[in-house]
BADRENSE-704923 format. One record per residue: residue number from 1; residue in one letter; x negated, y negated, z of N, C-alpha, C, O in turn. Coordinates in pm, whole numbers, plus 32768, in hexadecimal, padded with zeros to 4 digits. Each point is the difference from the previous one (the first is absolute). Example, Ala and Ser with C-alpha at 12.3 -4.5 7.8 and 13.67 -1.06 7.14 Angstrom:
// residues 2
 seq type neast nnorth  nup caeast canorth caup ceast cnorth  cup oeast onorth  oup
   1    A  7AD9   8239 830C   8059    7F89 8000  7FA6   7F88 8000  7F98   8002 8042
   2    S  808B   7F95 7F76   7FAE    7F89 8006  804D   7F93 8049  7FCD   7F91 8011
This chain:
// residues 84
 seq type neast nnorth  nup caeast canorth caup ceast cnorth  cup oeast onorth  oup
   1    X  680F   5B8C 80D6   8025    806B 805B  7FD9   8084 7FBF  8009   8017 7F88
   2    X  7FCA   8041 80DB   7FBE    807C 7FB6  805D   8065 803C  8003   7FFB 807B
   3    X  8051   8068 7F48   8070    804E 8044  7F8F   809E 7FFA  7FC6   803C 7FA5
   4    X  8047   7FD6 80F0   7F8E    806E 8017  8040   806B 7FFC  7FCC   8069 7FDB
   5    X  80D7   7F8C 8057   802B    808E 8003  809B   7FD2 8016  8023   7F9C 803D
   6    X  8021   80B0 7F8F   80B4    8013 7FF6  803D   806F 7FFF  7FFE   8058 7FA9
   7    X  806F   7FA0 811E   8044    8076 7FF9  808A   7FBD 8000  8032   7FA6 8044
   8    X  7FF9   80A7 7F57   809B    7FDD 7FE6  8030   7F69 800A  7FF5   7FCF 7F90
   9    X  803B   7FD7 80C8   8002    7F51 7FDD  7FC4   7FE8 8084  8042   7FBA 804D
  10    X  7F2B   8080 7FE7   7FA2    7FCB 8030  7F76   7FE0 7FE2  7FD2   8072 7FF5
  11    X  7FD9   7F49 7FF8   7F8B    7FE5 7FCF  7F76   7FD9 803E  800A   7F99 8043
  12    X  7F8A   8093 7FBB   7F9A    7FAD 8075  7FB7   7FEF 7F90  7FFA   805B 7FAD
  13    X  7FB3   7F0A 803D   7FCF    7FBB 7FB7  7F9F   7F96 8038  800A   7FD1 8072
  14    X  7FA2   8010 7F3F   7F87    7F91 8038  800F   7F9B 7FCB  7FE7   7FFA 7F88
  15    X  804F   7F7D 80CA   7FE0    7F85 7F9F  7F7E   7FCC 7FD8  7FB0   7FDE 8058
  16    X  8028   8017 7F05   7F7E    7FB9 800E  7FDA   7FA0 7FEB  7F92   7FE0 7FD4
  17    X  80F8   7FC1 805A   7FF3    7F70 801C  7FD0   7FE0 807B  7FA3   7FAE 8005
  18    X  8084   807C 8054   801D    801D 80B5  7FA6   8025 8015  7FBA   7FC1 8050
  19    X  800E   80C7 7F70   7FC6    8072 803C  8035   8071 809C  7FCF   8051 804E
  20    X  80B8   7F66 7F90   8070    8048 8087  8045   8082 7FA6  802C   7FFC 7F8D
  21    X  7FCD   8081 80DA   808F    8068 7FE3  8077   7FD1 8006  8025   7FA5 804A
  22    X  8026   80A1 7F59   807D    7FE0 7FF5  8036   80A0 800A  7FC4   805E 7FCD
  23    X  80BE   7FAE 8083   805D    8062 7FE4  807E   7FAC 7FF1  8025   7FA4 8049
  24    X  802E   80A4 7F1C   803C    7FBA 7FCF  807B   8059 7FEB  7FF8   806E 7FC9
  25    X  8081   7F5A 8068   809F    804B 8012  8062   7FDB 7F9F  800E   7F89 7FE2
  26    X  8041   80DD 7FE3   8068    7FDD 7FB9  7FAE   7FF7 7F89  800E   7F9B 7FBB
  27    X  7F9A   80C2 801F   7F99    7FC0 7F4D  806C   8061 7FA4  8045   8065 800B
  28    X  7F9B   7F3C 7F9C   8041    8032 7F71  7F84   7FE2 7F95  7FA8   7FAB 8002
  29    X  8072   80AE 7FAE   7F93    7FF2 7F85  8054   7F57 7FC9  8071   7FDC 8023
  30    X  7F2D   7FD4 7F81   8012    7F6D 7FD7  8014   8023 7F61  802D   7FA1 7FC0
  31    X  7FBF   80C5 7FFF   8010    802B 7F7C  7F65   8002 7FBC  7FE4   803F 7F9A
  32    X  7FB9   7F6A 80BA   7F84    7FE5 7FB5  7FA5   8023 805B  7FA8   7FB5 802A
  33    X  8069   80BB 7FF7   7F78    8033 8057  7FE3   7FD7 8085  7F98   8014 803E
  34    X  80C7   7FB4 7FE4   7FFD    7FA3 807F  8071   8023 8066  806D   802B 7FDA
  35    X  7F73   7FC0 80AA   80C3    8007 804E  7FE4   7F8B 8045  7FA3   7FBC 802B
  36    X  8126   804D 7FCB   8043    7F88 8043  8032   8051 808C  8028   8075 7FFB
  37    X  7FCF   7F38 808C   8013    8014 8079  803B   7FAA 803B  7FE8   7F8F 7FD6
  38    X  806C   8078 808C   805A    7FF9 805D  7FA0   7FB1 8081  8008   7F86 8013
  39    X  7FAC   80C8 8034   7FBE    7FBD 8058  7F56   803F 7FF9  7FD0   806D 7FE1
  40    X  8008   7F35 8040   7F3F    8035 8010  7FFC   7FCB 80B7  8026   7FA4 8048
  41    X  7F91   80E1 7FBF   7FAC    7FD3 80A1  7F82   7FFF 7FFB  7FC5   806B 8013
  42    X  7FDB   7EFA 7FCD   7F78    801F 802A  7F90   801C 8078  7FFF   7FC4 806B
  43    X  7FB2   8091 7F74   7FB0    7FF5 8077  7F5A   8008 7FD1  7FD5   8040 7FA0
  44    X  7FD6   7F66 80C7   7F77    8002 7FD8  7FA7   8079 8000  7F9A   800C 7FBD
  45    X  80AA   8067 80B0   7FC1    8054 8009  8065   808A 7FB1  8075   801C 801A
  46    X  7F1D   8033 7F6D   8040    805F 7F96  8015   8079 8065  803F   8054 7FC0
  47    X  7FB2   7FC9 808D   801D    807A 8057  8071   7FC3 800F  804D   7FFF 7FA0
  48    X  7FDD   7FB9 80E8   806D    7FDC 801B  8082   8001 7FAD  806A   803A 8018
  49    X  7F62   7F59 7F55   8083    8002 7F88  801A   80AD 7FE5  8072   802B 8010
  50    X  7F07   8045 7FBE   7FF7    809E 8006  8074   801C 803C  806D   800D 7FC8
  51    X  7F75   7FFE 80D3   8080    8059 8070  8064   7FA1 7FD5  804F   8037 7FB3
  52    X  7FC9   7F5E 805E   809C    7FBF 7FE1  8043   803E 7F60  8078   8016 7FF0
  53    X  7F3E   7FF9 7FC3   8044    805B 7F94  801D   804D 8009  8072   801F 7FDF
  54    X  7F2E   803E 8059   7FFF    80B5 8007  806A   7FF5 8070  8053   805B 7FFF
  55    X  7FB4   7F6B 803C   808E    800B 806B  80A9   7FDE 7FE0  806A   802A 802E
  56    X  7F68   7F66 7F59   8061    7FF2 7FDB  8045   8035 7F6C  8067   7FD8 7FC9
  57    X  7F26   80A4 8007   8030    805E 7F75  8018   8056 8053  8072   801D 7FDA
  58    X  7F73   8043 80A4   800D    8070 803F  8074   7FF3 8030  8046   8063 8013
  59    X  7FEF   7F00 8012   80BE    7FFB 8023  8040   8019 7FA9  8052   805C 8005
  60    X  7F9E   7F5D 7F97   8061    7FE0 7F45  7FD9   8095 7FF6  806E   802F 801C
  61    X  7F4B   8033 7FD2   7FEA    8060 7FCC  8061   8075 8030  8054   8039 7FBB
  62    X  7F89   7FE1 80D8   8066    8053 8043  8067   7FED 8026  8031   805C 8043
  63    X  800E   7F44 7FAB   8063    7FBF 7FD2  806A   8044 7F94  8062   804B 8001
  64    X  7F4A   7F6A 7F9F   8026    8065 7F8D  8013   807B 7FCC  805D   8025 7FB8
  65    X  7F17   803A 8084   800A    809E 8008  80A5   800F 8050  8067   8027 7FCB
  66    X  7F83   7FA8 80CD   806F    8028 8037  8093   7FF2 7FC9  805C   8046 802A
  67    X  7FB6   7F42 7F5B   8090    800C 7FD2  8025   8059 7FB5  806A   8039 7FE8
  68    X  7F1C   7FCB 7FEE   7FF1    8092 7F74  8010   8090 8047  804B   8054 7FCE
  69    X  7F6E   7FC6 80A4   8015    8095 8049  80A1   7FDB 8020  804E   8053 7FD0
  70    X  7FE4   7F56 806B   80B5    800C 8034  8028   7FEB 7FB1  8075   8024 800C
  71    X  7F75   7F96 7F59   806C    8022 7F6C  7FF1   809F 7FF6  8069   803C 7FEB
  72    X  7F2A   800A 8021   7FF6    8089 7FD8  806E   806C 8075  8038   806B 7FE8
  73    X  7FC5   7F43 8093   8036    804C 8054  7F97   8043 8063  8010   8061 804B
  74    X  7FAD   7F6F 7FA8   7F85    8014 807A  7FCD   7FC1 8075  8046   7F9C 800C
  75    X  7F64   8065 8054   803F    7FB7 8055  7F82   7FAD 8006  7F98   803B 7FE1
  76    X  805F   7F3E 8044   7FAA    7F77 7FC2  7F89   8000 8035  7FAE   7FAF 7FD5
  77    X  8028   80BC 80AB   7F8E    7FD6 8022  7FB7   808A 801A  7F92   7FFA 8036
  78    X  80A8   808F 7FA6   7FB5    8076 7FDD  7FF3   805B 7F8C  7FB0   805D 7FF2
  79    X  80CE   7F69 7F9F   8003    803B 7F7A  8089   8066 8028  8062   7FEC 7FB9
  80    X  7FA9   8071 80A3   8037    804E 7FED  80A8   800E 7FF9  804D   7FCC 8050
  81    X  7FCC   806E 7F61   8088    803E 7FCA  8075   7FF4 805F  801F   804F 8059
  82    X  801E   7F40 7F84   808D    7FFD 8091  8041   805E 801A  8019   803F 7F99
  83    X  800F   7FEC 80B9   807A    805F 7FF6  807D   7FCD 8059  7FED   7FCA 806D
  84    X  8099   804C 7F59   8069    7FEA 800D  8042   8018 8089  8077   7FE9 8010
């Protein structure tokens, strides 16, 4: 497995056993250069596996921004400053 790219515990990768994409959920680093995952979705065509990642780091991502703007007190989907 060739890990092409990793956002936060998502991954899109090429098997080159298969020669199938993989986007891979729930990854954790393995300690040896490698991650361990939760679930893989393959697909034959690398565009397709592409958007299914990029769709699914752009959720996990703003996601995350957004808990971080309402810990700050801001509001989750324009940044700006709550008021009382």
């Amino acid at each position: 497995m060739k890990y092409i790219c990793r956002t936060l515990s998502i991954a899109y990768a090429h098997d080159l056993n298969t020669n199938k994409y993989a986007v891979l959920l729930g990854c954790t680093s393995d300690g040896a250069g490698g991650l361990c995952y939760d679930s893989k979705l393959e697909f034959d065509n690398p565009l397709e596996a592409w958007s299914i990642y990029i769709m699914r780091a752009d959720a996990l991502l703003r996601r995350r921004l957004g808990d971080k703007l309402e810990a700050e007190g801001k509001d989750r989907f324009t940044g700006d400053r709550r008021t009382a």
